[in-house]
N, C-alpha and C positions, 0 to 999 in steps of 0.2 A: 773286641769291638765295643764302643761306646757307644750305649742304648738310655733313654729314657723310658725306664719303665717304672709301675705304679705295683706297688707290692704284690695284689691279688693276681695280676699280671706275670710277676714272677713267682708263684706257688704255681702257677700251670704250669710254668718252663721247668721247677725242680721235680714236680710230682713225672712231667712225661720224660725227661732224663734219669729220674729214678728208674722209671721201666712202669710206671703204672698203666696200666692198660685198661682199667675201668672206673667208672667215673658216675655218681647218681647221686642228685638233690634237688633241691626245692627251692627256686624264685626268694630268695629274703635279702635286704638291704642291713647291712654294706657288703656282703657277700657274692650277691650273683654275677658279677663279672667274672668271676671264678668260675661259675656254672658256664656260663657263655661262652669263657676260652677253652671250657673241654671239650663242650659241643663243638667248639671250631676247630681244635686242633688234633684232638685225640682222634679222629678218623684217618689224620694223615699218616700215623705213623700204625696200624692197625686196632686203633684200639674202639672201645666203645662208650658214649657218655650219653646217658638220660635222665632227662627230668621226672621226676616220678611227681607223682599226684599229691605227695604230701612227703614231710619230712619220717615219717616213719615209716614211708614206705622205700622213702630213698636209702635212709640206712640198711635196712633189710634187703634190697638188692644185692646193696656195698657186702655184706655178708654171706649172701649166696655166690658173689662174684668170687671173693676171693679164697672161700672152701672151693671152690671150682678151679681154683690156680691160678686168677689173675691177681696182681696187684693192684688194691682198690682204694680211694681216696673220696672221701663225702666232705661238702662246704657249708656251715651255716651261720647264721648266729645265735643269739642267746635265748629267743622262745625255741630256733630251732634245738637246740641242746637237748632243752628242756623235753624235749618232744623225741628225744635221742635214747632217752635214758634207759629205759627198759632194755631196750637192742642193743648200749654199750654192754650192760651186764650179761647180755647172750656170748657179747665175743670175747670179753673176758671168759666168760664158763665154757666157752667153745672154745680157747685157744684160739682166735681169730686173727691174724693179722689185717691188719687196718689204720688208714692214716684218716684222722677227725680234723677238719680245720675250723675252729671257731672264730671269724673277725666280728671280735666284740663291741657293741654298742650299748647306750644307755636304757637300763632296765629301773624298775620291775618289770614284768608283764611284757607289752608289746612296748612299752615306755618310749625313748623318743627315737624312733627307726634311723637317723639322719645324723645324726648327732654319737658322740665319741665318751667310752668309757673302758673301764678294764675289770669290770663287775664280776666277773667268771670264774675269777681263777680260784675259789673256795669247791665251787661249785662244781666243775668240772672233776676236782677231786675227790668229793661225796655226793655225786648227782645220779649214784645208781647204787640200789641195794646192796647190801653185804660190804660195805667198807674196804673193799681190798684197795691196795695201791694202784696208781696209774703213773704213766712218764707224763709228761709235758712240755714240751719248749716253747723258749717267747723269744720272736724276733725282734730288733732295735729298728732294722734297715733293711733296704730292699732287696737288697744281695743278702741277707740273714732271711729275709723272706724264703729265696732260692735254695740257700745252700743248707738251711734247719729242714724243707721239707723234706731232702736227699736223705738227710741223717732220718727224719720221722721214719720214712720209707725203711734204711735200712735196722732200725731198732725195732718195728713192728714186724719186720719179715724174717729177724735175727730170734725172737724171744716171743712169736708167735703174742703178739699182744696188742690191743686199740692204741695209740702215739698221738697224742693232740698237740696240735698245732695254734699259739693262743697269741693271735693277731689283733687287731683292732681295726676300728674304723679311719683313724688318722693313716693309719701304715698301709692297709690296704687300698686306699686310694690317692696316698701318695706319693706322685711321678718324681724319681729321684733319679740324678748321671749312675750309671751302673755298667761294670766291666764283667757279665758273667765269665767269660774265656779266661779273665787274670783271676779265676779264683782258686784257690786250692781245693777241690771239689772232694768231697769224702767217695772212697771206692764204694762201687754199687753191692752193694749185697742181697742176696735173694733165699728163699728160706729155704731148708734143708728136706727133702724127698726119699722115702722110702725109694729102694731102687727094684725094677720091674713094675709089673701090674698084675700078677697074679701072688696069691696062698693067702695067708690070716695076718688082719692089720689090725694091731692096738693102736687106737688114735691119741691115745694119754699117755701113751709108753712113759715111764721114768726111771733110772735106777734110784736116783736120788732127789727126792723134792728139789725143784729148782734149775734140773736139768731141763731144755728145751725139745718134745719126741717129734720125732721125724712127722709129716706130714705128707699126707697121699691124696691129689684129689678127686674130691667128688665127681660122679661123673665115668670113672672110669671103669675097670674089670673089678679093683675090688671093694667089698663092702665099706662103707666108711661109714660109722654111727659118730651121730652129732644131736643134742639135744642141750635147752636150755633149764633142763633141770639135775641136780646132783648127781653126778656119774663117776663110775669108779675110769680107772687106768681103763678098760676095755670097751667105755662108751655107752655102758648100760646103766639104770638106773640105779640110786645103792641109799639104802637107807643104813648103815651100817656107821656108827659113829667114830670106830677106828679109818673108816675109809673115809668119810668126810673129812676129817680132819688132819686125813694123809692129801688131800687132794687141795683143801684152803690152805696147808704150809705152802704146799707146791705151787699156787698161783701165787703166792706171797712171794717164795723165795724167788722166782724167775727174776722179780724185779729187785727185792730188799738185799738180794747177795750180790749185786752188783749194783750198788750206788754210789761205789767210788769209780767206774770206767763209766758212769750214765751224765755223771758230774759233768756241768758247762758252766764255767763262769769266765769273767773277764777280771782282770786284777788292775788295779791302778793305785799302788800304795806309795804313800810318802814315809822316809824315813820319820821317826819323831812325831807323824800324829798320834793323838788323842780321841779325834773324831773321824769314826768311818759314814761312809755313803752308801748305804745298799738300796738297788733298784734295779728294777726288770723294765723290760716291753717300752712304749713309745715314752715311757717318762725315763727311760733311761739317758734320751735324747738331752732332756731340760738338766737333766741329773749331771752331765759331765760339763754341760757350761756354768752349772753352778758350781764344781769344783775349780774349772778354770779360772772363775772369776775370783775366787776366794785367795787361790794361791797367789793371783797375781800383788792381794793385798799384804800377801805375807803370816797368810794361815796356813796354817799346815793340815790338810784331810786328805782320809783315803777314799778310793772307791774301788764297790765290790758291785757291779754288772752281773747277776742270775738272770741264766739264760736256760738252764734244767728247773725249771719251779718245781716240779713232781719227780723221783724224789727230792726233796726239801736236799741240797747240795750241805750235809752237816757239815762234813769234814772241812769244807773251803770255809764256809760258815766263822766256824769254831776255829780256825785260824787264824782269821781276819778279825776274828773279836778278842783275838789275845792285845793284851797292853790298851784296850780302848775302854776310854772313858763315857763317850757319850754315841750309840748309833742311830741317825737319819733315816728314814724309810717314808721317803714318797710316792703317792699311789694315786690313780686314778679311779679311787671307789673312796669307801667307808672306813679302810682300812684292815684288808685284808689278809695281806703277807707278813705284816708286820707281827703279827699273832705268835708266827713262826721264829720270827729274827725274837720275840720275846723269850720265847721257848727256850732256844738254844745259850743265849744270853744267859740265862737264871743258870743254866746249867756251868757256863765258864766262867762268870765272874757275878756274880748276885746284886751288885752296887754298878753295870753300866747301866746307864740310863738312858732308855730306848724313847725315840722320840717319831712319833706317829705325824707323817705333813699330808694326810689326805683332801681330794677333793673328786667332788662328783655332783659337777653342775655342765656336764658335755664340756668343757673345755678343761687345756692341757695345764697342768700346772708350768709353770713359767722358771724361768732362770732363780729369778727374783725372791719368786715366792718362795719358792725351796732354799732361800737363803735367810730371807726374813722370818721366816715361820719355824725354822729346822736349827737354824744355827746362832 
């Protein structure tokens, strides 16, 4: 069925066909319509959605909810993040499954509420103590809106881990033709359960770092220990340095030993370029009309669409930068990702020449500009 729908709009309809059933956050712009369609709709289908008193309170519901066994999803933007961050680092050290959706707007601070940026995506990745890794996806479109929060959902309830969702202000409130029925929907997955409710639960079980242990919820017959400070396999506290540092592989490895099945790009390569295109999130939009435009002139470029920003997608990476001479990378910050595409760059050819086209004055970078300034 052909719908007009506005991105925020369709992250309610992936999160409640994911199966999420609970839903808490806090009033911020460009986000709360998000809030508003869970309060509207997640009753219909048994679920429950509340606005909590502040953003740290909403995450910490989100956390209680889904040690308790529901599937939980929080909305915010970039002070709310910011306000995030302690309780991300709980559900990373709890094993947490949890879907974060940040639609990002222009920062520092409370910076311009109204107005469009893609500032986050550093941050979101070191915005909470201890360094470990996290997943990420960035939507282009409003059906990528839909069908990335289904995937969020099932890679947070597959590997017991926080999944962000890194939208913006453009995408979330923009109303675009969309066919959810004509899409190829990824199958719903739901995390894995100790079976019964009685005898002795290791809530960190692992044979081997990296392994995902069954989960039991809170709430029921048996004991479940959860706590936000260093815990061995057994849920207790451990000051023991061989155990800590059996327990940081293990958060590590969940996500690091699987960063070739987490990989999401898009490929658009032309035989014979020299110059590739990499872009994520709503500049991805400006990004393929300015390849369009280019070829029509008789230039030859690729383009590489990162849609997994966390982990950093090497492999497809380091592919798409064989035989290239010069890569594009336009942003809507400071310059952010490009850091990354330098990274990998230095590593396969030391002489491409990485070409940074950002901006971050609330408006999008343009066809144009990314062609004038990039190429």
């Amino acid at each position: 069925m052909i719908e007009y729908l506005e991105g925020n709009d369709a992250v309610v309809r992936g999160a409640i066909d994911a199966g999420c059933r609970f839903f808490a956050g806090y009033p911020i712009t460009p986000a709360s319509s998000i809030l508003h369609g869970m309060i509207r709709e997640l009753p219909k289908v048994g679920g429950i959605a509340v606005q909590g008193e502040d953003e740290i309170a909403s995450i910490g519901f989100c956390i209680g909810a889904s040690m308790a066994g529901l599937k939980s999803m929080t909305a915010t933007s970039g002070p709310g993040i910011s306000l995030y961050s302690e309780n991300i680092g709980l559900a990373i050290m709890g094993e947490t499954p949890l879907v974060i959706v940040d639609v990002q707007r222009q920062g520092p601070a409370t910076g311009s509420a109204t107005m469009g940026a893609e500032g986050d995506i550093q941050f979101v990745r070191w915005g909470t103590s201890g360094g470990l890794p996290i997943v990420a996806l960035a939507p282009t479109t409003v059906e990528e809106c839909y069908s990335l929060t289904i995937r969020a959902f099932n890679i947070a309830e597959r590997l017991r881990i926080p999944v962000f969702l890194m939208s913006n202000k453009e995408l979330g409130q923009l109303r675009e033709r969309t066919d959810l029925d004509a899409l190829d929907k990824p199958e719903i997955l739901d995390r894995r359960r100790v079976k019964g409710d009685t005898g002795e639960f290791v809530p960190h079980l692992f044979l081997q770092p990296g392994d995902v242990p069954l989960m039991s919820d809170i709430g029921g017959k048996r004991i479940v220990r959860y706590t936000t400070s260093m815990h061995y396999k057994d849920g207790f506290i451990t000051k023991r340095p061989e155990e800590i540092g059996e327990m940081m592989e293990h958060f590590t490895s969940k996500i690091m030993n699987r960063r070739g099945e987490l990989e999401l790009v898009e490929k658009d390569f032309q035989e014979g370029a020299e110059t590739l295109l990499v872009s994520y999130g709503i500049v991805a939009r400006s990004a393929r009309e300015a390849v369009a435009e280019l070829r029509k002139i008789g230039k030859k470029i690729s383009h590489l669409v990162i849609v997994s920003i966390w982990p950093v997608p090497e492999i497809a990476l380091t592919e798409s930068l064989i035989g290239c001479k010069r890569v594009i990378v336009p942003e809507m910050n400071l310059g952010q990702y490009v850091l990354e595409i330098e990274r990998i760059a230095r590593k396969t050819d030391p002489g491409i020449e990485v070409v940074s086209v950002s901006k971050m004055d609330t408006t999008l970078l343009s066809p144009r500009e990314i062609i004038d300034r990039g190429v």
